[in-house]
VOPAGU-2260 file (C-alpha; in pm, 1 decimal, decimal comma):
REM VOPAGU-2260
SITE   aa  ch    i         X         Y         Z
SITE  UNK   A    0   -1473,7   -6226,5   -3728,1
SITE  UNK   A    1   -1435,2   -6357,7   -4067,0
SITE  UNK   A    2   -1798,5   -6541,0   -4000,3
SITE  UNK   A    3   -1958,6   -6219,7   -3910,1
SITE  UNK   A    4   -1856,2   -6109,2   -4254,4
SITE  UNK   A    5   -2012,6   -6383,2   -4432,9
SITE  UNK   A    6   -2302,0   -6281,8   -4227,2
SITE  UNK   A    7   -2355,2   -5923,2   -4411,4
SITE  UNK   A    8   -2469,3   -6048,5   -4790,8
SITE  UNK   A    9   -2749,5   -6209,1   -4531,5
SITE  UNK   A   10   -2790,1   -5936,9   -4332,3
SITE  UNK   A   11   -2824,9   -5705,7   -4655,8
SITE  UNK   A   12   -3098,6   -5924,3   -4756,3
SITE  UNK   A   13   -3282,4   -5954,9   -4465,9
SITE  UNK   A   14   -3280,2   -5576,6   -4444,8
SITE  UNK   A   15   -3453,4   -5571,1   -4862,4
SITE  UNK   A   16   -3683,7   -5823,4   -4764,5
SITE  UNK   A   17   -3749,1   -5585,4   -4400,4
SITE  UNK   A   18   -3819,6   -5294,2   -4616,5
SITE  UNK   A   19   -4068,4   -5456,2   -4821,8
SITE  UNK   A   20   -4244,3   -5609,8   -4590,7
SITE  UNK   A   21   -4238,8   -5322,1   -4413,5
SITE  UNK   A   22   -4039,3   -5474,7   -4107,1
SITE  UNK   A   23   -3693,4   -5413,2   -3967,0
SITE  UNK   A   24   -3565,6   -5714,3   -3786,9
SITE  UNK   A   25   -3267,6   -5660,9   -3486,1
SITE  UNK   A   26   -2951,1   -5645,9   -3527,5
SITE  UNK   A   27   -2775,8   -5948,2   -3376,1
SITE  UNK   A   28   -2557,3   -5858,7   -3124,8
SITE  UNK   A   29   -2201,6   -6016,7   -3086,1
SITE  UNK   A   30   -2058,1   -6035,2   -2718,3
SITE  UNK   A   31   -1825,8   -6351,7   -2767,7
SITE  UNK   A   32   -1469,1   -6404,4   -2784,5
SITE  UNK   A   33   -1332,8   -6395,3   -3117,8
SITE  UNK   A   34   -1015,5   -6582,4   -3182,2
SITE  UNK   A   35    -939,6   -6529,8   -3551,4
SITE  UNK   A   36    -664,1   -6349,5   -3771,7
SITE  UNK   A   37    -893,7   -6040,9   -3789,7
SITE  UNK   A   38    -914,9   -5968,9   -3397,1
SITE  UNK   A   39    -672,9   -5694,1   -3277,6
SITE  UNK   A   40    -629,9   -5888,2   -2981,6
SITE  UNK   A   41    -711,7   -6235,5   -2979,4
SITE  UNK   A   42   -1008,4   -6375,1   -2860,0
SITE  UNK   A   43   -1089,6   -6002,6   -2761,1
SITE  UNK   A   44   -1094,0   -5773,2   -2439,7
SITE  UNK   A   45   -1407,5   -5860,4   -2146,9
SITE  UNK   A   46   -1301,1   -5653,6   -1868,7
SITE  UNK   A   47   -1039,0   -5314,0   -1844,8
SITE  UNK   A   48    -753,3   -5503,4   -1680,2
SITE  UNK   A   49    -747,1   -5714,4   -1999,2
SITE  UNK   A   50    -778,0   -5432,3   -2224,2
SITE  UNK   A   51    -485,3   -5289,9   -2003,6
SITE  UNK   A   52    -270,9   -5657,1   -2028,7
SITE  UNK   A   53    -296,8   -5677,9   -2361,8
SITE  UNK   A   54    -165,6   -5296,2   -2470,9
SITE  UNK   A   55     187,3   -5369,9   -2500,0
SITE  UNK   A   56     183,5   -5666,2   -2637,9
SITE  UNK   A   57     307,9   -5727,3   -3036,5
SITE  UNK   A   58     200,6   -5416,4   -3209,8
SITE  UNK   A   59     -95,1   -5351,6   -2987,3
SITE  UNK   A   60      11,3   -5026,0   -2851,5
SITE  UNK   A   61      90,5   -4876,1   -3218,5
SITE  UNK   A   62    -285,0   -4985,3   -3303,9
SITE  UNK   A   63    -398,8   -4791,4   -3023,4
SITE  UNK   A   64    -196,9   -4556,0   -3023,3
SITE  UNK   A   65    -314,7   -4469,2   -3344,7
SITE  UNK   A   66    -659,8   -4427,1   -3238,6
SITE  UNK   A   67    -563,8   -4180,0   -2931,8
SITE  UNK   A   68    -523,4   -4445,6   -2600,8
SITE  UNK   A   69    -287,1   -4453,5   -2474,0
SITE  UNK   A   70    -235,3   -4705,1   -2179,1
SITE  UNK   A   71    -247,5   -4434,8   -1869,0
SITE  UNK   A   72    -630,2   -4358,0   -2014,2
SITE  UNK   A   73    -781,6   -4688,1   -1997,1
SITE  UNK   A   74    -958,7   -4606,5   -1701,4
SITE  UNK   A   75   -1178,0   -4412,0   -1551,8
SITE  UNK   A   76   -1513,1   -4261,7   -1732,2
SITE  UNK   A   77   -1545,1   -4569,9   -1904,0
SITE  UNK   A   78   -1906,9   -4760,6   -1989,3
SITE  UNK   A   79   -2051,7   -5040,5   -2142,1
SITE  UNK   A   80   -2186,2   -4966,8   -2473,6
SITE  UNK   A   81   -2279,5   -5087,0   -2849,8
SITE  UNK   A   82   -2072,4   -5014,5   -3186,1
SITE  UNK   A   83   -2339,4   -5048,8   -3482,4
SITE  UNK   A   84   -2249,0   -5169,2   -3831,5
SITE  UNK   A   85   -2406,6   -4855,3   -3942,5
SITE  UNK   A   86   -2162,4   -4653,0   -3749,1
SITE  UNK   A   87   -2322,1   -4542,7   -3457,8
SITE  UNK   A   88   -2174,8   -4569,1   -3084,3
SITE  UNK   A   89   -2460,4   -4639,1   -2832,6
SITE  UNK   A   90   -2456,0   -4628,6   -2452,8
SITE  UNK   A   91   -2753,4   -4698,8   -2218,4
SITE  UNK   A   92   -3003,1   -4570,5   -2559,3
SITE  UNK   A   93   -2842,6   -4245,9   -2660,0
SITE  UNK   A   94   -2603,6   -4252,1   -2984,4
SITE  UNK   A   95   -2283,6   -4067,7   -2840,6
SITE  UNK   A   96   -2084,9   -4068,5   -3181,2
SITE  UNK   A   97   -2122,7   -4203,2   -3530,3
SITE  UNK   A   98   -1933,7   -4192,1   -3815,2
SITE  UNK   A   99   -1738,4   -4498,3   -3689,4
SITE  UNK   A  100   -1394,2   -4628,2   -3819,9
SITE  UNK   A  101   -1233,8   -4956,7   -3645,6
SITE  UNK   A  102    -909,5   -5118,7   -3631,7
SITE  UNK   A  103    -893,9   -5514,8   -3764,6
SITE  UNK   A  104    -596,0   -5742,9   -3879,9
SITE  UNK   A  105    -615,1   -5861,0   -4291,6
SITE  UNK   A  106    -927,5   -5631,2   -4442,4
SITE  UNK   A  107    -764,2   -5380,9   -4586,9
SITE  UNK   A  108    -797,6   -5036,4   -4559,7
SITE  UNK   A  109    -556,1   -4725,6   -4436,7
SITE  UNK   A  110    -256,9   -4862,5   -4255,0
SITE  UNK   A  111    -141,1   -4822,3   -3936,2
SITE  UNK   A  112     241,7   -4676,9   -3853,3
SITE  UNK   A  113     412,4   -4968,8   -3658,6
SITE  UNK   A  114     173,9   -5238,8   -3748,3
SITE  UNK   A  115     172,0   -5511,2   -4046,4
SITE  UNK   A  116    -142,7   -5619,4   -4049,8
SITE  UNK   A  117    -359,8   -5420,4   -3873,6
SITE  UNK   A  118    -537,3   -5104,4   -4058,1
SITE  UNK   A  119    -814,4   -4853,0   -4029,9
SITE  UNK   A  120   -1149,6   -4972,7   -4185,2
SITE  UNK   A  121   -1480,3   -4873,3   -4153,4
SITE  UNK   A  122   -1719,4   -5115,1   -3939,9
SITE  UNK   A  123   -1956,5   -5159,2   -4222,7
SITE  UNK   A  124   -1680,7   -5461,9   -4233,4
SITE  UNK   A  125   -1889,6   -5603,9   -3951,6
SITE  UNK   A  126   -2086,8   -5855,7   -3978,5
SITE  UNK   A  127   -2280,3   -5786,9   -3631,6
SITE  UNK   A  128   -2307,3   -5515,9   -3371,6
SITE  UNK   A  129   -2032,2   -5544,2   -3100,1
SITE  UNK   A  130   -2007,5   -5475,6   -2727,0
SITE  UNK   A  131   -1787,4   -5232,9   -2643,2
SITE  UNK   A  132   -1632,7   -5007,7   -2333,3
SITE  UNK   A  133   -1675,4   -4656,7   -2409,8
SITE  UNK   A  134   -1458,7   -4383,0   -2291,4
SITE  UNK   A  135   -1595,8   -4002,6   -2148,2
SITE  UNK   A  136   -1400,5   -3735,5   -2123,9
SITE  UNK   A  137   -1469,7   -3452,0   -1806,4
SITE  UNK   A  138   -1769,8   -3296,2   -1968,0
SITE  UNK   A  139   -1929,8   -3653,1   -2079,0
SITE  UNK   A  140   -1820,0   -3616,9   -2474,1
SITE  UNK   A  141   -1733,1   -3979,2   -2637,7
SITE  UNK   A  142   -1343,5   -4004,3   -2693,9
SITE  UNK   A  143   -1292,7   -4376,1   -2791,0
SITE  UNK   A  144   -1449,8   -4708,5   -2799,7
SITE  UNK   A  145   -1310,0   -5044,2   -2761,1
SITE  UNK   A  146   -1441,7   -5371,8   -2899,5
SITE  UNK   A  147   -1505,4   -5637,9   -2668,0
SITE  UNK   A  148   -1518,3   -5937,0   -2866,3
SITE  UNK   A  149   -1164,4   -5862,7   -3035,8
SITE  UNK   A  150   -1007,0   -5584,5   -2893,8
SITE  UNK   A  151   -1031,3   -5333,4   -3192,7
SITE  UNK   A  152   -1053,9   -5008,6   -3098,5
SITE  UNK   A  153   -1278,8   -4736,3   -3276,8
SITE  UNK   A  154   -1272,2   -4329,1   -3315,7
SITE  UNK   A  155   -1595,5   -4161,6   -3408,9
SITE  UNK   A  156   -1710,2   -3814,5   -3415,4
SITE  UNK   A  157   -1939,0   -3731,0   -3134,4
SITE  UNK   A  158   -2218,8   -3526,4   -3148,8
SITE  UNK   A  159   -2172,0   -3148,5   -3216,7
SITE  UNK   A  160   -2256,7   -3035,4   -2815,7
SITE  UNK   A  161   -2542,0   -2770,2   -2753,5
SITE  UNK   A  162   -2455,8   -2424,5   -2696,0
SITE  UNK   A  163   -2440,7   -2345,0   -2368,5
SITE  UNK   A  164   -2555,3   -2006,6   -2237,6
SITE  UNK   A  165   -2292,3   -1758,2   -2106,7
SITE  UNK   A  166   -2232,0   -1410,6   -2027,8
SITE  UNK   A  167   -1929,8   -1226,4   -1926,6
SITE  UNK   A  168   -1807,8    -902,1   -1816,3
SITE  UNK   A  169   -1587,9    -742,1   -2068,8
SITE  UNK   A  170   -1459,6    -407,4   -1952,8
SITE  UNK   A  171   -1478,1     -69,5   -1722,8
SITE  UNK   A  172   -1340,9     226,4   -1823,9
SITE  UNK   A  173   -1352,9     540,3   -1613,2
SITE  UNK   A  174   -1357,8     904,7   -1805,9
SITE  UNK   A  175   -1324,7    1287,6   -1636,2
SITE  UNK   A  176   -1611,5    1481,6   -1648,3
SITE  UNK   A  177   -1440,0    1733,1   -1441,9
SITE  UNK   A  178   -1187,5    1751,1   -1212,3
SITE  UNK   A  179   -1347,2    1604,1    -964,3
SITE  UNK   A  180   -1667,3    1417,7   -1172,8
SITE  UNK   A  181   -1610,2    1074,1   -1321,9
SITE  UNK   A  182   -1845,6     859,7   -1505,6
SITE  UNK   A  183   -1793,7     480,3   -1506,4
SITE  UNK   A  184   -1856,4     277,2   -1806,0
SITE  UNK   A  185   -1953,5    -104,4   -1797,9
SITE  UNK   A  186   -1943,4    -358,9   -2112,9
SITE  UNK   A  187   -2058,7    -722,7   -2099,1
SITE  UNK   A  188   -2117,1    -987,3   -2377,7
SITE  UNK   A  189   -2383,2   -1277,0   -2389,0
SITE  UNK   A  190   -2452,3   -1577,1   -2606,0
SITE  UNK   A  191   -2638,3   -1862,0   -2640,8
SITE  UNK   A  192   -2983,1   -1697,9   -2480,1
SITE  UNK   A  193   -2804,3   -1558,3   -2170,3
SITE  UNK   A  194   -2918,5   -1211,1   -2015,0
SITE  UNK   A  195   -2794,7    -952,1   -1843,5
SITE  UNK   A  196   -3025,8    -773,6   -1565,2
SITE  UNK   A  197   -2813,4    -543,4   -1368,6
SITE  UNK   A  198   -2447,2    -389,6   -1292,7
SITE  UNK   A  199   -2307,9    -336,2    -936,9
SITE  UNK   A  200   -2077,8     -20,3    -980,7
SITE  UNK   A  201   -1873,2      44,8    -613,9
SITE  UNK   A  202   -1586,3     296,7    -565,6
SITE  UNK   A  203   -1355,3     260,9    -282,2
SITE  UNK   A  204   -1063,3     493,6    -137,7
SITE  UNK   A  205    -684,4     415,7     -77,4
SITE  UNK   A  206    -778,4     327,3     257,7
SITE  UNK   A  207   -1020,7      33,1     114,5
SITE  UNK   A  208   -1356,5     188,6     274,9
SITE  UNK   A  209   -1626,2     212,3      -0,1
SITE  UNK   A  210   -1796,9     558,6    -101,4
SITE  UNK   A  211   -1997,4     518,2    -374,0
SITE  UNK   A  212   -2222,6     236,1    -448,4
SITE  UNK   A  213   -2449,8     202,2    -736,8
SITE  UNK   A  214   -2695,6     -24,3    -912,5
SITE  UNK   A  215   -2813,8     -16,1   -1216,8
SITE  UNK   A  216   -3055,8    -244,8   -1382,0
SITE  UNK   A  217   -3062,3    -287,8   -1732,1
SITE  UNK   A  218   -3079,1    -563,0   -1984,4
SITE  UNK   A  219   -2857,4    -385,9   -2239,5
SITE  UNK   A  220   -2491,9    -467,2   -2256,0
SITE  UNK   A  221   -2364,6    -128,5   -2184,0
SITE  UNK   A  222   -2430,7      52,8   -1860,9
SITE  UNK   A  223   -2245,0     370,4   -1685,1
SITE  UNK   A  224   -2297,3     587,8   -1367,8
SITE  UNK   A  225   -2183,2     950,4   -1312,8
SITE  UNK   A  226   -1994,1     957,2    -971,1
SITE  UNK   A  227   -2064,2    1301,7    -733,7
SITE  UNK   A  228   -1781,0    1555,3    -677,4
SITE  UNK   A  229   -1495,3    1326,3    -491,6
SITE  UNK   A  230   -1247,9    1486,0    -312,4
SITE  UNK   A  231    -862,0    1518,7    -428,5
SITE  UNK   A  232    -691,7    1130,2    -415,2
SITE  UNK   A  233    -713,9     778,8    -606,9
SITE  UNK   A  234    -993,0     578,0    -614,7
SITE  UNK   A  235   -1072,2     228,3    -717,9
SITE  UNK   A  236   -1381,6     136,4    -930,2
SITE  UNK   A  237   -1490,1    -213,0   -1001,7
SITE  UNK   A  238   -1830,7    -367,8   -1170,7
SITE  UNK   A  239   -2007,0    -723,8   -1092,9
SITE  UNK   A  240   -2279,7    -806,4   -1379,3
SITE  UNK   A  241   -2574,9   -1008,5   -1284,6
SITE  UNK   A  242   -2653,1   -1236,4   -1566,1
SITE  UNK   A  243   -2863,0   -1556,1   -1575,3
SITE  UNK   A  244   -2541,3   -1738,5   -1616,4
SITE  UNK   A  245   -2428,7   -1607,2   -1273,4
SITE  UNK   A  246   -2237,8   -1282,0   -1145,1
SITE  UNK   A  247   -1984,8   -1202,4   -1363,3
SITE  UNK   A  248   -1624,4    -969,2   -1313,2
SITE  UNK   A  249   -1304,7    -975,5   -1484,0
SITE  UNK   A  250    -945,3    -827,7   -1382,3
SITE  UNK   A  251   -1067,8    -566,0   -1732,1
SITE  UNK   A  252   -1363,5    -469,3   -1501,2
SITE  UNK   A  253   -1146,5    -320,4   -1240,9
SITE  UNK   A  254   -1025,6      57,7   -1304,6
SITE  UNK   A  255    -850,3     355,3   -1102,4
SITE  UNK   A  256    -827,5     719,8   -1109,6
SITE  UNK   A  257    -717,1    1013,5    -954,9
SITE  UNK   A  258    -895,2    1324,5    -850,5
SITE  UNK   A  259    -604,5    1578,4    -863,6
SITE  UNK   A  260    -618,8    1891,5    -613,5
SITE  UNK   A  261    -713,8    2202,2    -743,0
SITE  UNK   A  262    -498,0    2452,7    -904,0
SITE  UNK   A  263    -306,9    2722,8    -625,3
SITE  UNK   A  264    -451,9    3026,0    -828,0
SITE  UNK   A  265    -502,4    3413,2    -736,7
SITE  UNK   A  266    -883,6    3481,3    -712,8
SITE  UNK   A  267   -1039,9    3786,2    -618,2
SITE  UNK   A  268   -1329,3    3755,5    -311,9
SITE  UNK   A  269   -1515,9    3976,5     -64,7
SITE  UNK   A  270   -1360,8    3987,2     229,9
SITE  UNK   A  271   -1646,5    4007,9     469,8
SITE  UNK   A  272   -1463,8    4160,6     784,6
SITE  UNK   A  273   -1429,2    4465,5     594,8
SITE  UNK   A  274   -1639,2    4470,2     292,9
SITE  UNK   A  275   -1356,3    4507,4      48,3
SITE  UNK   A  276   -1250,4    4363,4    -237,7
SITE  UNK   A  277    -897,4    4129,4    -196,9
SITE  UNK   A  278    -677,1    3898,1    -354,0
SITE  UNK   A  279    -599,9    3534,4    -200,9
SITE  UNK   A  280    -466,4    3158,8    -373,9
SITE  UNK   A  281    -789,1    2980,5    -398,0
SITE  UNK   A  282    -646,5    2715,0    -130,8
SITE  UNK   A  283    -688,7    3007,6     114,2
SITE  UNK   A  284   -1057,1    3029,4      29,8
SITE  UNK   A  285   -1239,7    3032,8     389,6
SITE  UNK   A  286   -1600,2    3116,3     328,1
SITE  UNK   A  287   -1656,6    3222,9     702,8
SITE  UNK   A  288   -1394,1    3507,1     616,9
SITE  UNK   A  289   -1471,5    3503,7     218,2
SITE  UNK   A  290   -1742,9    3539,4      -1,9
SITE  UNK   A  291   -1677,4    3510,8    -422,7
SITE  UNK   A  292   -2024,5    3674,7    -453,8
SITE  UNK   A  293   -1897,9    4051,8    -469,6
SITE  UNK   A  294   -2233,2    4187,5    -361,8
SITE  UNK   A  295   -2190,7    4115,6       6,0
SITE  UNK   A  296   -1919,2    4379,7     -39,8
SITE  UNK   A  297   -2197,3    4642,8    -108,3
SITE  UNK   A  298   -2216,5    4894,1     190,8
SITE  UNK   A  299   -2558,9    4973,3     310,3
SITE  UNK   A  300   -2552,5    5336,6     415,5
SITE  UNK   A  301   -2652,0    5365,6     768,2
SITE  UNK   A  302   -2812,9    5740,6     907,7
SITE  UNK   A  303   -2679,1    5872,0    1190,1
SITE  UNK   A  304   -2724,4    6180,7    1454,0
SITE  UNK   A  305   -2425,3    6411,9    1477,5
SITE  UNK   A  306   -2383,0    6771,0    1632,6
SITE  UNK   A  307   -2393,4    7058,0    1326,3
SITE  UNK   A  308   -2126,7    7270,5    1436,0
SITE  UNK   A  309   -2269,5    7540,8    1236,6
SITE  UNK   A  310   -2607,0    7565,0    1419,4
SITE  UNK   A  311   -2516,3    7373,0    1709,7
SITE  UNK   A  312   -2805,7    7136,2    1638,9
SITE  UNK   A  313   -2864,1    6783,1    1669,6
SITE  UNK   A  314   -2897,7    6650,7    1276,8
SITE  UNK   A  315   -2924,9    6346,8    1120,7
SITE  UNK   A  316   -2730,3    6240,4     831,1
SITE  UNK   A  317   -2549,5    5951,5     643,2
SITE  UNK   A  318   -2278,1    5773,3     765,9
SITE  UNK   A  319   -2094,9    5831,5     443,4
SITE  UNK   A  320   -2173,3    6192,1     445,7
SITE  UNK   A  321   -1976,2    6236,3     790,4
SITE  UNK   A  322   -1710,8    6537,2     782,2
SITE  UNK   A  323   -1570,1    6615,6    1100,3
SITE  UNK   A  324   -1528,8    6952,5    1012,5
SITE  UNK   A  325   -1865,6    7046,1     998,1
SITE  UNK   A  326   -1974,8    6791,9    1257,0
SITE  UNK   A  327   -1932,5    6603,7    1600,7
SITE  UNK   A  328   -2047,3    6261,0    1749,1
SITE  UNK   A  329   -1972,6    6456,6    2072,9
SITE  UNK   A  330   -2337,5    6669,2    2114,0
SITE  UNK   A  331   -2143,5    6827,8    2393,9
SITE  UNK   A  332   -2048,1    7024,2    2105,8
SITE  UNK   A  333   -2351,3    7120,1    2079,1
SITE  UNK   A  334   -2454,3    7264,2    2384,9
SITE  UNK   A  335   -2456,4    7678,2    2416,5
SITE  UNK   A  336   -2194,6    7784,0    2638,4
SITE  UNK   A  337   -2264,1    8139,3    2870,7
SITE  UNK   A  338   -2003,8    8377,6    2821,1
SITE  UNK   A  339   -1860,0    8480,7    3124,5
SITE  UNK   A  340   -1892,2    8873,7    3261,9
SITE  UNK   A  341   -1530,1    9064,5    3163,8
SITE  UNK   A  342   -1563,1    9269,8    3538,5
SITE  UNK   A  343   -1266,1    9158,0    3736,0
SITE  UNK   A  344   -1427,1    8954,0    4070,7
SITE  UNK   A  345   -1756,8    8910,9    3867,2
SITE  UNK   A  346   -1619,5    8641,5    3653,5
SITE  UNK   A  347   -1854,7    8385,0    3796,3
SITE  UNK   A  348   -2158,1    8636,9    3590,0
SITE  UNK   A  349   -2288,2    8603,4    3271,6
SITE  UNK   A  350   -2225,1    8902,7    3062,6
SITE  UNK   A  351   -2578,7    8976,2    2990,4
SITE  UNK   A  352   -2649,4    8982,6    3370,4
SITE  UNK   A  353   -2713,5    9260,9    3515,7
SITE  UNK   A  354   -2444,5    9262,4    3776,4
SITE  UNK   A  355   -2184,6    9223,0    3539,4
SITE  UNK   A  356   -2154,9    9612,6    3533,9
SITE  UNK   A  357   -1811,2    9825,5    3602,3
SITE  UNK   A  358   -1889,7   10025,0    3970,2
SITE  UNK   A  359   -1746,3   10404,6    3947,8
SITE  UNK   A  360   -1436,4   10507,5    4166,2
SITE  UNK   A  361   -1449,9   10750,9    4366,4
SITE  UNK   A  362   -1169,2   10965,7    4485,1
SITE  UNK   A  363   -1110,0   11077,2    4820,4
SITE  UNK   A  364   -1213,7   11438,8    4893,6
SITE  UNK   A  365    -893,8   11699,4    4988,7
SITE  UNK   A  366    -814,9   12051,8    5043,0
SITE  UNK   A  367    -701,8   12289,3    4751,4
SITE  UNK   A  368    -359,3   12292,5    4928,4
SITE  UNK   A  369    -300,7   11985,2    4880,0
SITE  UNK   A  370    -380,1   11952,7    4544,0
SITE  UNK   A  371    -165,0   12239,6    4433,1
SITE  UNK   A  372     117,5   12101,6    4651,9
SITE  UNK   A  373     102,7   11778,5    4445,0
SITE  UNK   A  374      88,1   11982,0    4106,4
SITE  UNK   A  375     373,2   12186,8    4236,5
SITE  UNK   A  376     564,1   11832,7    4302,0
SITE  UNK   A  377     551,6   11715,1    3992,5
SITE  UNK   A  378     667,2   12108,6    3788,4
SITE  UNK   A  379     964,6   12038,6    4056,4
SITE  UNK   A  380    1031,8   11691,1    3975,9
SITE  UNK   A  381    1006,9   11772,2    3556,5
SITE  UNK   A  382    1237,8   12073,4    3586,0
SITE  UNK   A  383    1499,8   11852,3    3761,2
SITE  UNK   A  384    1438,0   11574,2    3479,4
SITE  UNK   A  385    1491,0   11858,2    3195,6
SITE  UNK   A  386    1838,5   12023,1    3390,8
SITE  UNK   A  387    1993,7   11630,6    3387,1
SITE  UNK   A  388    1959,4   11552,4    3051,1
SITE  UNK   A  389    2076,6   11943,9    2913,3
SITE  UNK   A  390    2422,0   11885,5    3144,3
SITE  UNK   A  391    2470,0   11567,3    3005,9
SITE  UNK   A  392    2484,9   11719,3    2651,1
């Protein structure tokens, strides 16, 4: 290592004499064992298992440690790569990190908790460029570096990652209208150049079946639907949002409600059996028995033909106007009737006929004798009557 350092008032001066001739010579890079004072580990780290043997041994792990490995990450996402004097971690061409601090033994610098001689420095200290394994995290963002030649490892700062496009959905809310009307509000958010293009509202019952689906295709991050008249019970509403990013719900885009039954009031209606006016609790609405238009309670007067009693002729008036005393429904009524001849045995006559007539009776013929015999009978008869009732006095 030391040698490498000598190296740099050279390299410094090849790299004047490069600019002004307009020519920028190579690097030189270092992939040998180094087995001096400044190595970390001695003669340096070729292969994982090594960088693995030699962790715990002196104050190895308290270097490391210090630069965030521990032992139970040296392994997998872990690649062959360059650490440049100028600070810049290279793998397969790309620069992963820069910015590029090492650990090495007896150059001074920031020290190192648990360690002597070994301290932080920056790897301008280099003399050349170094081989290295480089470690990946999940998402392929540098995390460390270790030198192969001498075992120091390196932190850096990798490169600030691109924004990635997302979308989300943020919320559903559902408000009353009515008492039976609810409209459904969707929210979503979107960065990075994502888009929205359409929400999926659905409604289901207790029961789970689904009644009321409904898209609606918009670019904006607000969207809402007005639901139709549900009947009384609780519903479930939930919203998907199509996005370039994917579909996108949340547990927020999930929301309930209840459509309560309506209130057991007195209303007034037509009954239509009899055309009148009545009182009933709305629940008892029927309209094959009621109507709430009041109209259909109007009467349309009918005409119809009744006897006159007066006349005794067939007229026709209003069904409204009907008085019983001064009409019949039974024309009978209105029929003349014969009256019937007043001579005892002629009964069966009219009286106008001209039968119905009272025959003279004629006495039988007697003698004067007789007559006078019968007056005489009767004088007797009185003059008896008159002597009782003086003697009785």
């Amino acid at each position: 290592m030391r040698a490498k350092l000598l190296v740099i008032s050279f390299t410094l001066l090849c790299g004047v004499i490069g600019a002004l001739s307009l020519q920028q010579p190579a690097q030189a890079l270092d992939s040998s064992r180094d087995c001096d004072k400044y190595a970390i580990v001695n003669c340096g780290t070729m292969s994982v298992s090594e960088v693995k043997d030699n962790y715990s041994k002196g104050d190895n792990d308290k270097v490391f440690a210090a630069f965030g490995i521990s032992k139970s990450e040296i392994g997998g996402d872990i690649r062959d790569g360059i650490v440049y004097q100028d600070g810049r971690v290279v793998v397969g061409g790309k620069t992963v990190a820069t910015n590029a601090i090492m650990a090495a033994r007896h150059l001074g610098g920031s020290s190192i908790s648990g360690s002597d001689t070994a301290k932080k420095v920056s790897v301008s200290k280099m003399g050349d460029a170094q081989t290295a394994f480089v470690k990946f995290d999940s998402n392929g963002n540098f995390l460390w570096a270790i030198m192969k030649p001498c075992g120091n490892p390196v932190t850096a700062t990798p490169p600030k990652p691109k924004p990635v496009p997302a979308a989300a959905c943020k919320s559903l809310t559902a408000t009353a209208l009515n008492r039976t009307q609810y409209r459904l509000s969707a929210e979503a958010t979107k960065e990075n150049g994502a888009t929205i293009s359409n929400y999926t509202f659905t409604v289901k019952s207790t029961d789970g079946n689904t009644v009321r689906t409904k898209e609606k295709p918009t670019a904006s991050r607000f969207a809402y639907t007005d639901l139709p008249e549900l009947a009384p019970g609780t519903y479930s509403a939930s919203v998907v949002v199509t996005t370039s990013a994917g579909a996108k719900t949340a547990a927020s885009c999930n929301a309930s409600f209840t459509v309560t039954p309506p209130a057991d009031t007195d209303i007034k209606v037509c009954e239509l059996a009899t055309k009148k006016t009545i009182t009933i609790k709305e629940s008892q609405f029927d309209s094959s028995n009621h109507s709430k238009d009041f109209g259909d309670c109007d009467e349309v007067p009918s005409n119809i033909e009744v006897c006159e009693l007066a006349t005794k002729k067939r007229v026709t008036i209003k069904e409204s106007d009907f008085d019983s005393s001064k009409y019949s429904k039974n024309f009978a009524d209105c029929e003349e009737k014969e009256t019937p001849c007043p001579v005892p045995g002629k009964e069966h006559l009219p009286a106008e006929s001209e039968d119905c007539e009272e025959t003279p009776v004629e006495l039988p013929e007697t003698g004067l004798a007789d007559t006078l015999t019968k007056l005489l009978g009767v004088v007797s008869l009185s003059g008896a009557s008159a002597y009782f009732l003086t003697s009785r006095r």
